[in-house]
C-alpha positions as CSV (number, residue, x, y, z in Angstrom):
1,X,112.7,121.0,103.5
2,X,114.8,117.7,104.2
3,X,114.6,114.4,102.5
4,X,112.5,112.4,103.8
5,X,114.5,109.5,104.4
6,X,112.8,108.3,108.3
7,X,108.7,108.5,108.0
8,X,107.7,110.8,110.8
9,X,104.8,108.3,111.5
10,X,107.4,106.0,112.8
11,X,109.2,108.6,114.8
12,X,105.4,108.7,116.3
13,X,105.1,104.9,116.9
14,X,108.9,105.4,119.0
15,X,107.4,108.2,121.0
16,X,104.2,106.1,122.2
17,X,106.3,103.3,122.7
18,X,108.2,104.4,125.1
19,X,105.2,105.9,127.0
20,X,104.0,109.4,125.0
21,X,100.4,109.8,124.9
22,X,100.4,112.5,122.3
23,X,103.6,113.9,119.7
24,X,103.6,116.8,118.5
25,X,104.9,117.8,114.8
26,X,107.9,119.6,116.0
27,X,109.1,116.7,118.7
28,X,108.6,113.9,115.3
29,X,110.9,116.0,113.3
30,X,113.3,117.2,115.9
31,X,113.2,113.0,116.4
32,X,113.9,112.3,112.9
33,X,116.8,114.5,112.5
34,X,118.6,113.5,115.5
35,X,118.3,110.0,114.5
36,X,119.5,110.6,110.4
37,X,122.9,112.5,111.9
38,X,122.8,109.4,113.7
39,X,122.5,107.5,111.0
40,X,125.1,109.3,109.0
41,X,127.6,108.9,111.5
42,X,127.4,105.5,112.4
43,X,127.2,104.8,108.8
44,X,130.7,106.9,107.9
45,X,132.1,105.1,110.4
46,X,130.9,101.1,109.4
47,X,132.0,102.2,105.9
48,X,135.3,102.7,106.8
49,X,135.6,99.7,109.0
50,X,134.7,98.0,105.8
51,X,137.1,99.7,103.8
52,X,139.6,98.8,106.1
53,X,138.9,94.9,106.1
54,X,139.3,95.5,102.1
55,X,135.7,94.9,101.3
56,X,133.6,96.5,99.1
57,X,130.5,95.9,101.0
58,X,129.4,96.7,104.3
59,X,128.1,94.3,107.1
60,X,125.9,94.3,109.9
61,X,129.0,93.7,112.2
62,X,130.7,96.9,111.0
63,X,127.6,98.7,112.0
64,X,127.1,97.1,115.2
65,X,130.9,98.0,116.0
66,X,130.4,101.6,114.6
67,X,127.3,102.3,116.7
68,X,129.7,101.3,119.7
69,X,132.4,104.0,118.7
């Protein structure tokens, strides 16, 4: 079983959102774990843009730029 780091309730409230009128269990999870490998790669990347500015802390604009990579 993976962490739970992404609620699958809110991978519901995405789904309806955009126009589902039922989710099933296996679409919320196969949601949730596409969007955490999201997540993790976008995040790799921010953290080294930050490293790369020499700073210990990373900012919304190296995740905005990472998300466009």
């Amino acid at each position: 079983m993976s962490q739970r780091l992404i609620p699958l309730a809110a991978m519901e409230k995405i789904m309806k959102k955009c126009g589902a009128e039922r989710v099933s269990d296996n679409a919320k999870v196969a949601l949730k774990e596409v969007l955490e490998q999201k997540a993790e790669e976008i995040s790799q990347k921010a953290v080294k843009l930050a490293m790369h500015a020499a700073r210990k802390t990373v900012k919304s604009s190296d995740v905005r730029l990472a998300a466009k990579e």
